[in-house]
Structure formats: structure tokens, C-alpha cells
C-alpha positions in Angstrom: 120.1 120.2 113.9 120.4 122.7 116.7 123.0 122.6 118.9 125.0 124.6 121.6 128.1 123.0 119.9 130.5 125.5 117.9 129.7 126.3 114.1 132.6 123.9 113.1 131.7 121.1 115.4 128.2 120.9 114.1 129.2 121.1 110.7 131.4 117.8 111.0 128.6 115.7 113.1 126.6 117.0 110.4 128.5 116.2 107.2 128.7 112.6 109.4 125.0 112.5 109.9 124.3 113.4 105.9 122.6 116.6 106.7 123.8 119.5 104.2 125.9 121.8 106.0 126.4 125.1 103.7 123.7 126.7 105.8 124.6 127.5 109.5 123.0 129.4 111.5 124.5 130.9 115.0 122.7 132.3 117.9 124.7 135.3 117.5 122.7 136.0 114.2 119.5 134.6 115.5 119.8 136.5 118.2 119.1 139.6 116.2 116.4 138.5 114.1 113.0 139.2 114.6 110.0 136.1 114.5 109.3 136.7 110.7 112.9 136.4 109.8 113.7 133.6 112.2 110.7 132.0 110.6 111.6 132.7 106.7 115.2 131.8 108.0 114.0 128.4 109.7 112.5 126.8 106.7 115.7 126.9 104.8 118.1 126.6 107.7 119.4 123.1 108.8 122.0 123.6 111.5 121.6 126.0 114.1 124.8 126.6 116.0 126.1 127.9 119.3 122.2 128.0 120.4 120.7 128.9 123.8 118.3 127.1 125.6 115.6 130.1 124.9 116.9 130.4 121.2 115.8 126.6 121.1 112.3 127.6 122.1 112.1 130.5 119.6 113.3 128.4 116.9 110.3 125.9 117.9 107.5 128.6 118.1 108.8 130.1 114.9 108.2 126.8 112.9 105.0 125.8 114.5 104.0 129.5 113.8 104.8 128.6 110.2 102.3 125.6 110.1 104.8 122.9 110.4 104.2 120.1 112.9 107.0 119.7 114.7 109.0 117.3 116.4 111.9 117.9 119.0 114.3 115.3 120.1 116.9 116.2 123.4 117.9 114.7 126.7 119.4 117.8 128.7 118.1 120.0 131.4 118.0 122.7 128.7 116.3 121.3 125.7 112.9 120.7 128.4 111.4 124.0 127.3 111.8 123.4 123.5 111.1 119.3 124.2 107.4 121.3 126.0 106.2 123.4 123.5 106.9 121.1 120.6 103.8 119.0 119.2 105.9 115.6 119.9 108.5 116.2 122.4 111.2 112.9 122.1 113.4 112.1 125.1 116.1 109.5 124.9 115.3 107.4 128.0 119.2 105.7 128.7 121.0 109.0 128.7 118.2 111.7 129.0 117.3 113.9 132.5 114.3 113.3 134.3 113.4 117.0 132.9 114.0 116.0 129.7 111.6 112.8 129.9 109.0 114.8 131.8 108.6 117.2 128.9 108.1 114.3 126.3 105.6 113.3 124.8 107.3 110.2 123.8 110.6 108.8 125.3 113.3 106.5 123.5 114.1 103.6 125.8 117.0 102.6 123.3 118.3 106.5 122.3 117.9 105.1 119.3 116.7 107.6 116.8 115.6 104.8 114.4 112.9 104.1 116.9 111.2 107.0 116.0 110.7 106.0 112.8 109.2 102.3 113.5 107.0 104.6 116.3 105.7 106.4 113.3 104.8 103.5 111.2 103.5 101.3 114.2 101.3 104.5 114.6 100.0 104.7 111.0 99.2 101.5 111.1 97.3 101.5 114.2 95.4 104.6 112.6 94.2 102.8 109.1 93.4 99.9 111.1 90.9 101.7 113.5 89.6 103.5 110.6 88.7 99.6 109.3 87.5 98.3 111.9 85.4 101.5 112.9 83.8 101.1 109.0 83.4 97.4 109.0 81.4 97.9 112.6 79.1 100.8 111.0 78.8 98.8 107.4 77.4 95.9 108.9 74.8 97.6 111.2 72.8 98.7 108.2 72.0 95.6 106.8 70.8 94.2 110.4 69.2 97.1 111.2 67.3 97.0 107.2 66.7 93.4 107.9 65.1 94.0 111.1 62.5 96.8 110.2 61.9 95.6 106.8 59.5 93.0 108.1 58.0 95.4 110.5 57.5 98.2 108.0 55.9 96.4 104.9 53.8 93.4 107.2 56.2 90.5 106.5 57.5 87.7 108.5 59.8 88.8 111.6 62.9 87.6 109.8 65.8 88.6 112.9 64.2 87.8 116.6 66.5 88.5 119.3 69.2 85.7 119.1 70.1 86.1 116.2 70.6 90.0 116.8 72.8 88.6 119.8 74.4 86.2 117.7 75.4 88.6 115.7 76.7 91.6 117.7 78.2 88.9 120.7 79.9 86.8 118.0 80.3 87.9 114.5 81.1 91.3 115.1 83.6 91.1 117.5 85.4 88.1 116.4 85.3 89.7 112.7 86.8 92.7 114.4 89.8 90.7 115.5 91.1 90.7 111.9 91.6 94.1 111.8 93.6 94.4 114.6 96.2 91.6 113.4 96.2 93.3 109.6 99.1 94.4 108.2 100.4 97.7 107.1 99.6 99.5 104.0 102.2 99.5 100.7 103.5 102.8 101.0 102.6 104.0 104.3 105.7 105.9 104.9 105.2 107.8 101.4 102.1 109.1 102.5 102.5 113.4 103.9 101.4 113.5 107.4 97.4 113.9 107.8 96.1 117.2 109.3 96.2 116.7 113.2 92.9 118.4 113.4 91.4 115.8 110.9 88.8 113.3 112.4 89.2 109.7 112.7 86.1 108.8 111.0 85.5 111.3 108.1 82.7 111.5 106.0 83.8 109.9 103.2 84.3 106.8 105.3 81.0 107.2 106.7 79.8 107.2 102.9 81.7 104.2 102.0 80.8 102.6 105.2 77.0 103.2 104.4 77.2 101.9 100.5 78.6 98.5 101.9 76.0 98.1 104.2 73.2 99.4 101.5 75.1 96.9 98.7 74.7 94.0 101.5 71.1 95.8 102.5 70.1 95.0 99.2 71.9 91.8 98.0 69.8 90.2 101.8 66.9 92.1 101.3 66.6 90.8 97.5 67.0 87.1 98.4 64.3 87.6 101.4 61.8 88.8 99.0 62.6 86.3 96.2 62.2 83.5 99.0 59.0 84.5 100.0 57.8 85.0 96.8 58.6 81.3 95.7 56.3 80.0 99.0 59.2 79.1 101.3 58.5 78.5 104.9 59.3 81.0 106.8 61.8 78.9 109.0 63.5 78.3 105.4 63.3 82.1 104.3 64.8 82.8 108.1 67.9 80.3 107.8 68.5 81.3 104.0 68.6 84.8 104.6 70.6 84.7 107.9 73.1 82.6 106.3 73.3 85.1 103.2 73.5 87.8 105.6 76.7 86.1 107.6 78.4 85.4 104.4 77.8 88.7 103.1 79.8 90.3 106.1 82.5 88.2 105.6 83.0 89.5 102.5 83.1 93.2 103.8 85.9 92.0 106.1 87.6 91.1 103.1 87.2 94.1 101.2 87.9 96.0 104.5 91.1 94.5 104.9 92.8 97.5 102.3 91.5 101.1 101.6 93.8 100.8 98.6 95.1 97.4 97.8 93.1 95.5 95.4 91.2 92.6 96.8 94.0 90.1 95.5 96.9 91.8 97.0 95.4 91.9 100.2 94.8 88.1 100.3 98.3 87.8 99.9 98.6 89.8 102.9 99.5 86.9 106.1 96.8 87.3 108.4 96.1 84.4 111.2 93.0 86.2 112.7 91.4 85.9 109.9 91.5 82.4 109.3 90.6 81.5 112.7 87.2 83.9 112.0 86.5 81.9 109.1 86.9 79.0 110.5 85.0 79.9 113.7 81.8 81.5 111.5 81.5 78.2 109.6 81.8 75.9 112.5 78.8 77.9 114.3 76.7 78.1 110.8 77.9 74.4 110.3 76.1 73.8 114.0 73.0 75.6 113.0 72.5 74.0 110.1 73.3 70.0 111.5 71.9 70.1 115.1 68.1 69.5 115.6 68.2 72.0 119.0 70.4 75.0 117.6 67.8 74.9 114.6 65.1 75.2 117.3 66.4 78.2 119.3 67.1 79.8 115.6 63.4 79.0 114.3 65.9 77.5 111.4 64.6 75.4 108.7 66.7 73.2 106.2 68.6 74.5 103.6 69.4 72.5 100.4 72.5 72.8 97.9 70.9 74.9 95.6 70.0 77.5 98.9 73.7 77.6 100.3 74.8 77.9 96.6 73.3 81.3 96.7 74.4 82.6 100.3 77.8 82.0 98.9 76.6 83.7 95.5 75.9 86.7 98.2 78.8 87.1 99.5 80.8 86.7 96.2 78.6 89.4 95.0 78.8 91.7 98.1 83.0 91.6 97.0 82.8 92.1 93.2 80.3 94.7 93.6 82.2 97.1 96.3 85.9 96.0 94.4 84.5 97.6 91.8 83.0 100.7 93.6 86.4 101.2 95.9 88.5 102.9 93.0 86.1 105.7 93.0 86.7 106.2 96.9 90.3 104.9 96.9 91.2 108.9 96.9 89.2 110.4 99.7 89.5 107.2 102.1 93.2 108.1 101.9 93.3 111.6 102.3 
């Protein structure tokens, strides 16, 4: 707390407040201490008394000097200069100055300090989810891209021709996206220590992770492919079977997407609408693929039996035990 109040005022809105009281620290005594001993004074220090609008913004710069990341909340004329140089300024917006709000980084329309602490989950939240979706994007890009230069590179039938690369990124991808947006918070997202602000949204961890899921899908697409070919399918047959594995196997990276550390069962819990409407959407369209004698046309789709769907959903199944298994081992750096 600091405060132009008196030492004995503070005290009692502190002791109300539940802040601990037994150090106090006037502007009288800060006034004489230098910005080492304002800053070893400042870490232990909760109540600053009888404080002067520059004292305010020494008290600041001493902190921030000291590596913390700090957060100022004030609504008069005088707290602007302190409410600046902070790295989140916070204005009440009902009883705050115009200065005061002008300074902020953030204002409280309610003056409700509570708010600050919804912002702060709301913003977490926001984070992790970005971080998924931005993963799930990349992840599924290296299977389409493998499955699109494979035939190319060893002499094999042109398995993806341009509508289904359209059907893919105009569709799938940013339907599937959807579901990230809608997904809840983490367990223990407020437990977490605030990340480093100078860390980047996408580390390279996340890039790793985001490049095994694609390789495991890669792999699991690329396998069936081969092994269709090999048993003489025709290639409409080998094109449907494969694209239909494909599908499914994204799917199951938006499930395994859904938590960076959750287990796959406790995220399923987890109410999320979007995601039904995806899955219902996806089959509908493979549904119409599959069924119609013109969408099999414009997809150069042949028939697929019992046996062949049987192992598309095999695919995907496998795409989400495989990468369940593999995401303890990155649980700890995909946090950090």
C-alpha cells in the first residue's frame, strides 16, 4: 500500500484490508534513502505512508529496477506519474481522473479491485489458448504438406490435388480452430508464477511438440498410403482412404490439443460446444463425400468399405494414444 494517508490511518485500512502492518514506511524516511536502500527496503516493505507523488514514482522505479513486474493501481491527479512508468498501470474508471485513466494501461469500469484478478485469468487463458491453436495450425501442416510431396518425390500417385488442399485449409482448419477459442481454462492457472514478459508466444519447445504431432500423423497417413498401394487399390480408393485417415487424424490432435497438461480424459470432461459442432460438421461433409456420386467426382473419391473406415478411425485413435503418451515428456517445457 502506498498512500499520502498518515502512518496510523494506513495502518487501520490496512489491518482491514489483511495486509500486515508492522512494517511502515514514511516519506520522511524514504526521503532520505538512497535507490539501493529504497530498493532492499521495498521488497520487505508493505505500507508506505505519508508519500509524495514523486516518492510514488521512486518507489515504482526502485522495484522494477529490482526485476519485479509491477502493477500500480490509483485514480488521482497525482498517482498519473507512478500509474505511467509502471508495466500495468490500473485506473478505476467510476471514480478515477481523466489523468489517471490516460496513464493506464488498463482501467476498472467497476473500481472493483477483484476485476483485476478475473482480467488476469481471462488473460492467461486467452494466452494458453493461442499457444493451442497456433500448435494445432502448425501440427497439421506437416502432414499435408508430407502427403503432398511424398507422391512427387518417390513417383507415386498424386494423392492431394488442389480441392482437397482447399478443403482442408478453407474448412477443417478453421472450423477446428473454433475449438480452441471456446476451450476452457487450465486447473491451476492462477498457481502458475508469471511467465517472463520478454518470453515468446510460440517457443521452441512448442514448435517441437507441434512438429512430432504432425510427424506421428505424417507417419500414421503416410503408412496406410503405402500399405494401400501395395495391396493394388485403385488409386481413387487409396485417395479417399487416405484423406479420410488424414481428417480423422487431425481430429484427434484437436483433442490432444485441447490441454498442455490435462490428461486426455480430464479434458473431455471439459464442456466445450465448439467442439461438438466441429465434429459434427467434419462427419457431415466426409458423410457427403462418401454417399453423393458428384462430390465423389470433384474428389477423384472411390468407395470405401467397413473394413477401410475401420482403419481411418484406427488412425486417429492411434494419432491420440501415441502423442498421450509422448505429452508427459513435454508436459514441463510446454508450461514454462
Amino acid at each position: 500500500m502506498i498512500t499520502g494517508d498518515y502512518p496510523a490511518t494506513a495502518a487501520a485500512i490496512a489491518h482491514q484490508a489483511g495486509l500486515d502492518a508492522e512494517t511502515i514506511v514514511t516519506g520522511d524516511t524514504l526521503g532520505s534513502m538512497d535507490d539501493v536502500t529504497l530498493a532492499a527496503q521495498a521488497r520487505k516493505a508493505t505500507i508506505f505512508a505519508r508519500i509524495m507523488p514523486e516518492q510514488k514514482l521512486r518507489i515504482v522505479a526502485a522495484l522494477k529496477a529490482d526485476g519485479e513486474i509491477v502493477a500500480m493501481t490509483g485514480d488521482g491527479v497525482n498517482d498519473a506519474p507512478s500509474l505511467k512508468a509502471a508495466h500495468i498501470g490500473i485506473a478505476m474508471g467510476g471514480r478515477g481522473t481523466d489523468v489517471a485513466r490516460e496513464a493506464s494501461s488498463l482501467v476498472l469500469l467497476d473500481d472493483d479491485f477483484g476485476s483485476i484478478v478475473a482480467a488476469v485469468r481471462l488473460g492467461r487463458r486467452v494466452f494458453d489458448n493461442l499457444r493451442k491453436s497456433t500448435g494445432f495450425i502448425i501440427a497439421i501442416h506437416v502432414p499435408i504438406a508430407g502427403l503432398a510431396l511424398l507422391p512427387l518425390i518417390f513417383g507415386l500417385p498424386i494423392l492431394l490435388w488442389p480441392m482437397h488442399i482447399a478443403f482442408l485449409e478453407m474448412v477443417i482448419d478453421p472450423v477446428c480452430t473454433l475449438v480452441f477459442e471456446a476451450e476452457t481454462e487450465e486447473e491451476g492457472i492462477m498457481e502458475r508464477p508469471p511467465r517472463d514478459p520478454a518470453a515468446p508466444l510460440f517457443s521452441p519447445s512448442l514448435l517441437g511438440w507441434s512438429v512430432l504431432q504432425g510427424g506421428v500423423a505424417l507417419a500414421l497417413t503416410a503408412g496406410i498410403f503405402l500399405m494401400a498401394l501395395n495391396r493394388g487399390m485403385p488409386e481413387n480408393e487409396v485417395r479417399s482412404l487416405t484423406f479420410f485417415a488424414l481428417v480423422l487424424c487431425i481430429i484427434g490432435l484437436i483433442f490432444v490439443n485441447r490441454s498442455f497438461s490435462a490428461s486426455l480424459v480430464t479434458a473431455f470432461r471439459r464442456r466445450n460446444a465448439a467442439l461438438r459442432w466441429v465434429l459434427l460438421v467434419v462427419t457431415a461433409m466426409l458423410g457427403v463425400t462418401l454417399v453423393l456420386p458428384f462430390a465423389q467426382r470433384m474428389f477423384r473419391f472411390g468407395p470405401l468399405h467397413p473394413d477401410d473406415l475401420a482403419v481411418t478411425v484406427m488412425a486417429g485413435l492411434a494419432t491420440i494414444m501415441i502423442l498421450e503418451f509422448l505429452k508427459p515428456h513435454w508436459q514441463k517445457r510446454l508450461m514454462s
